[in-house]
C-alpha positions as CSV (number, residue, x, y, z in Angstrom):
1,X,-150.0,-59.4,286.1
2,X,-148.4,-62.1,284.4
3,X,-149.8,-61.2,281.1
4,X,-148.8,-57.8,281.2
5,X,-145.4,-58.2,282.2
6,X,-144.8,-60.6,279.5
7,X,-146.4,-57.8,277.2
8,X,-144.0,-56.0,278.4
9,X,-140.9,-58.2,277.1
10,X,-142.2,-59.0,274.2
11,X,-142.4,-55.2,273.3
12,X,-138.8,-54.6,274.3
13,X,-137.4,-57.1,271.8
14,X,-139.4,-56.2,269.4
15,X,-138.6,-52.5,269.7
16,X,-134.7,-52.9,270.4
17,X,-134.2,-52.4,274.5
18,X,-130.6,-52.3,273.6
19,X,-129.1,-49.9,271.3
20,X,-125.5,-50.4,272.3
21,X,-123.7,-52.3,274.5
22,X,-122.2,-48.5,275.7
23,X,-126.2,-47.1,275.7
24,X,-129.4,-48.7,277.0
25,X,-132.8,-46.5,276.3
26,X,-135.9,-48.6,277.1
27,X,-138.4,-47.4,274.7
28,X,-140.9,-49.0,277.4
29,X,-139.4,-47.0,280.5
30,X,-139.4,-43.7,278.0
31,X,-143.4,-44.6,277.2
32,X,-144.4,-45.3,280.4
33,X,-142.0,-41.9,281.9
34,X,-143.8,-39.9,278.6
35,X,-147.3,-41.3,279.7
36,X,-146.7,-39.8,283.9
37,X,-145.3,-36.4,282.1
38,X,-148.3,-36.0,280.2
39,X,-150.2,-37.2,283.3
40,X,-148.9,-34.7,285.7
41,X,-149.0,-32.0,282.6
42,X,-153.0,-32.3,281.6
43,X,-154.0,-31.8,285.5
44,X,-155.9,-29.0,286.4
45,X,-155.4,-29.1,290.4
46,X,-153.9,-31.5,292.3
47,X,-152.3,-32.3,296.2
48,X,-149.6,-34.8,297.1
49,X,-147.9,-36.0,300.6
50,X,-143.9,-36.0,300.0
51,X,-142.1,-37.7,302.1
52,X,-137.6,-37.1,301.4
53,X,-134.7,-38.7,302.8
54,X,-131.5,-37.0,302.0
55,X,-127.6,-37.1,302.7
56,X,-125.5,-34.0,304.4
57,X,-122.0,-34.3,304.5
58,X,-120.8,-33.6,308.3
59,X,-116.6,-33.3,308.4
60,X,-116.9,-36.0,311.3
61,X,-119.9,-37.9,310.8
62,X,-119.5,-38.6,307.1
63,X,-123.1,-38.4,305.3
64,X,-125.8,-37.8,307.8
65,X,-129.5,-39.0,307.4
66,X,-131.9,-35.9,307.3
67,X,-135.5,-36.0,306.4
68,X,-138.5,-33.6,305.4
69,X,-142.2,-33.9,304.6
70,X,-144.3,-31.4,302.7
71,X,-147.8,-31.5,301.8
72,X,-148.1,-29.8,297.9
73,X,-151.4,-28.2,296.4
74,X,-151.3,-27.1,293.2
75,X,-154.3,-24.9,292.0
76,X,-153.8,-24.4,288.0
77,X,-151.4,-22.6,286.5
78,X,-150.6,-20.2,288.9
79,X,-151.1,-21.1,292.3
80,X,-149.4,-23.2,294.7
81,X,-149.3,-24.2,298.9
82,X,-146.5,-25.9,300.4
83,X,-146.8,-26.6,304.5
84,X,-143.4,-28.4,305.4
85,X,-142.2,-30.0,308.3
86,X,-138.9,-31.9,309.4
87,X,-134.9,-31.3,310.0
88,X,-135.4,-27.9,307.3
89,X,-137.6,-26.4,309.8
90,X,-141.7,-25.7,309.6
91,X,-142.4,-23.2,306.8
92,X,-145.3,-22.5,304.4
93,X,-145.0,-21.4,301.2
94,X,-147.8,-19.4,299.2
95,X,-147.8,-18.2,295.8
96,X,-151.2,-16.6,294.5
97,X,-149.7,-15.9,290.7
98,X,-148.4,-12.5,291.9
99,X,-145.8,-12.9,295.1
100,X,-144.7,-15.7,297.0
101,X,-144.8,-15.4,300.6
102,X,-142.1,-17.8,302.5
103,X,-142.9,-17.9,306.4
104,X,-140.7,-19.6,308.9
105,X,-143.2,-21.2,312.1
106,X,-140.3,-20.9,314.1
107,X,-139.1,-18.5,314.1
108,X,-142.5,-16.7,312.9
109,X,-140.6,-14.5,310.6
110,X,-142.1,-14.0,306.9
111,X,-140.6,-13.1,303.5
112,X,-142.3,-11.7,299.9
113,X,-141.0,-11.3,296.8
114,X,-142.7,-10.5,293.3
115,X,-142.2,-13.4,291.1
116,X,-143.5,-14.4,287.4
117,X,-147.2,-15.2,286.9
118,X,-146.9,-19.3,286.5
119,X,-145.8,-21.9,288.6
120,X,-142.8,-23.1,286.8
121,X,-141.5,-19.9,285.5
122,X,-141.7,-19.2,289.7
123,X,-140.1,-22.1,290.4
124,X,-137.4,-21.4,288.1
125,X,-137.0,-18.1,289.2
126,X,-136.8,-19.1,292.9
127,X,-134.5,-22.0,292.2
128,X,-132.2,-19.8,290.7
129,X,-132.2,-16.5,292.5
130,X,-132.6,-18.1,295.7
131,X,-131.4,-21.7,295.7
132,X,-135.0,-22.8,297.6
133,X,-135.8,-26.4,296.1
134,X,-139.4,-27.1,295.6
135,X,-141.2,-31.1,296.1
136,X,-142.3,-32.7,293.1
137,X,-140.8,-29.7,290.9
138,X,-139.1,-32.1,288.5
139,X,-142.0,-33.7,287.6
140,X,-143.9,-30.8,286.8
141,X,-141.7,-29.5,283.9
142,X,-143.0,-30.4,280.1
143,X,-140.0,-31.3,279.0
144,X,-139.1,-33.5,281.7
145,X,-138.4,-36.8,279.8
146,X,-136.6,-35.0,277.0
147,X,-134.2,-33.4,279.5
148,X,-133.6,-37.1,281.3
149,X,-133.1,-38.6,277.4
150,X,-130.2,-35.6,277.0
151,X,-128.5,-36.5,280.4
152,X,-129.0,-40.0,279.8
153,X,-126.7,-42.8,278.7
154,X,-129.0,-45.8,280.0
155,X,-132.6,-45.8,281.1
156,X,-134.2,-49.6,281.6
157,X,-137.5,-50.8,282.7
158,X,-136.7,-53.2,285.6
159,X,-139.9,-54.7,285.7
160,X,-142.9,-54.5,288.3
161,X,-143.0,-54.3,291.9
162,X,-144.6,-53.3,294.7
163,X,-144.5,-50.1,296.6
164,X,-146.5,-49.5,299.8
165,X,-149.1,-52.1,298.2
166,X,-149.1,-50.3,294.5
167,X,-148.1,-52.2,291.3
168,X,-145.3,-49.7,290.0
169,X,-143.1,-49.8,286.8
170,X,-139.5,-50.0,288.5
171,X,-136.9,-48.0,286.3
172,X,-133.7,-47.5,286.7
173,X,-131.1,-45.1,284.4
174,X,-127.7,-43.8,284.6
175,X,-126.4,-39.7,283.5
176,X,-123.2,-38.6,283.7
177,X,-123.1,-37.2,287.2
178,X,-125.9,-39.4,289.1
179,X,-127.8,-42.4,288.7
180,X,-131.8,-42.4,289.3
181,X,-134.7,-44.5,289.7
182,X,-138.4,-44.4,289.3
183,X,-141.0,-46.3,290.4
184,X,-144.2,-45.2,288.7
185,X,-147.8,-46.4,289.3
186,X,-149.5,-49.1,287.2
187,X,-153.0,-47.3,287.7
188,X,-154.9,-44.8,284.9
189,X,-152.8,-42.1,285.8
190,X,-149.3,-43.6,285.9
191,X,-148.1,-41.0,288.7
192,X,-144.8,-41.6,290.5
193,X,-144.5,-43.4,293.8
194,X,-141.0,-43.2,294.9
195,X,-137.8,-41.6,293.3
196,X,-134.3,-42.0,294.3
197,X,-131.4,-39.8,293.1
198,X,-127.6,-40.8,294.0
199,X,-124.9,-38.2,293.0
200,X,-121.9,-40.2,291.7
201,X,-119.9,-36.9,291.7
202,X,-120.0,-36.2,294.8
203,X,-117.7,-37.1,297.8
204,X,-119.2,-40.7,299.1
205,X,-122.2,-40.6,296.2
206,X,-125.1,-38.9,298.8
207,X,-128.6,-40.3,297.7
208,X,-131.8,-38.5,298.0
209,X,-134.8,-40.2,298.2
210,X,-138.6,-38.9,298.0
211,X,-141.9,-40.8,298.0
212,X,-145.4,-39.5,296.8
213,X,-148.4,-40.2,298.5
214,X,-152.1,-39.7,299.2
215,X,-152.4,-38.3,295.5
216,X,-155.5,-36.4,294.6
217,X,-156.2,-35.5,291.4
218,X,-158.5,-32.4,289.9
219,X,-159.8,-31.1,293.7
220,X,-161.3,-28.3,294.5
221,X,-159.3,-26.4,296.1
222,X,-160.4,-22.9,297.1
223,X,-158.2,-20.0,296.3
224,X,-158.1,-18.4,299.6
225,X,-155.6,-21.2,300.7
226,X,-153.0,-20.3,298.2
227,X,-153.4,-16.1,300.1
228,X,-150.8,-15.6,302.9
229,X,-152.3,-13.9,305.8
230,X,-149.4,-12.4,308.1
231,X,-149.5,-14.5,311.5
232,X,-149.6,-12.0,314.7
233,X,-146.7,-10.8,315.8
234,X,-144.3,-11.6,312.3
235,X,-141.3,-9.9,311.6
236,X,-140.9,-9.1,308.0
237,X,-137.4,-9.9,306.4
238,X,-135.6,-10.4,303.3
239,X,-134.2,-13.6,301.7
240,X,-131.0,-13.7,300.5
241,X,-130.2,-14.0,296.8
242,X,-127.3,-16.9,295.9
243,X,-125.3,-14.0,294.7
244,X,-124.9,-12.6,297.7
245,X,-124.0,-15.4,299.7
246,X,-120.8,-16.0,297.1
């Protein structure tokens, strides 16, 4: 450990940590952010337990504490199962590369739209038209270190720490509307632990906070899971776009 972290110094002086007084891009914190991209990006299947911690503003209460937890499988390119639980309600959400089905436990009530034939491109597409946020999207976008290095006016390795019992790469950064941090797993897959997010813009800087756990990489998972059987007794409806809302 003591080694590697002194590696670790010695390869910021020598490739300039500092660029400016005004700008700080750790070409370590970009390498090791690059290596997790590429990580998450060569996967074939995968499944993660996400844990999230978030801020509401209440009129009286100020920010309120909420939380969430979603289990993720990812099956290639085009398939994905999210089974949620927590103060958003219990929902599933299946996408087979065709529709995405969004069904509500509660209040056992089901939704299906057509939607493009990838993951992302339906993520995108969902995000936008609908305003639903989906776990561990961020990190599943190529150019996800390019669009934190636009944003970006500092980005700086911390050092190492522990998280849950896992050595992690700590890194912190700054963007002109937020600040964020990472803390990435010192393992052969470098995939990310824990992330926290606080919105300087906003009225009394709300934070979101996530951790990943329980990672499995390349499973089998069988494609019936990623079908969506109606439950008995579901009433079909239809979800509201963001433009109508306005």
């Amino acid at each position: 450990m003591k080694i590697r972290f002194l590696f670790i110094i010695l390869v910021c002086l020598l490739t300039g940590k500092v660029n400016a007084q005004s700008s700080r891009i750790d070409t370590v914190a970009v390498s090791v952010l690059d290596r997790m991209s590429a990580t998450i990006n060569e996967l074939t299947s995968c499944s993660v337990h996400v844990r999230s911690n978030y801020d509401v503003s209440n009129q009286a209460l100020g920010l309120v504490k909420h939380s969430d937890e979603e289990n993720v499988y990812i099956g290639g390119a085009d398939k994905l199962l999210i089974r949620s639980e927590g103060d958003k309600g219990n929902k599933y959400i299946h996408y087979d590369g065709k529709i995405l089905s969004y069904y509500s436990l509660d209040k056992n009530h089901y939704s299906q739209v057509p939607v493009p034939a990838t993951v992302m491109e339906m993520i995108d597409h969902m995000n936008k038209t609908y305003g639903i946020v989906f776990p561990v999207a961020d990190f599943l976008y190529p150019g996800f270190v390019d669009d934190i290095l636009a944003e970006s006016t500092d980005i700086v390795l911390l050092g190492m720490t522990k998280v849950d019992g896992k050595d992690c790469y700590h890194i912190a950064g700054v963007a002109k509307d937020k600040t964020f941090q990472f803390w990435i797993n010192d393992d052969p897959f470098y995939l990310p632990v824990k992330m926290v997010i606080v919105y300087t813009s906003k009225p009394m800087n709300p934070q979101f906070e996530a951790s990943y756990s329980d990672w499995q990489i390349n499973p089998n998972l069988p494609a019936a899971i990623f079908d969506f059987k109606v439950p008995p007794g579901a009433k079909k409806i239809k979800l509201t776009p963001l433009s109508a809302k306005k």
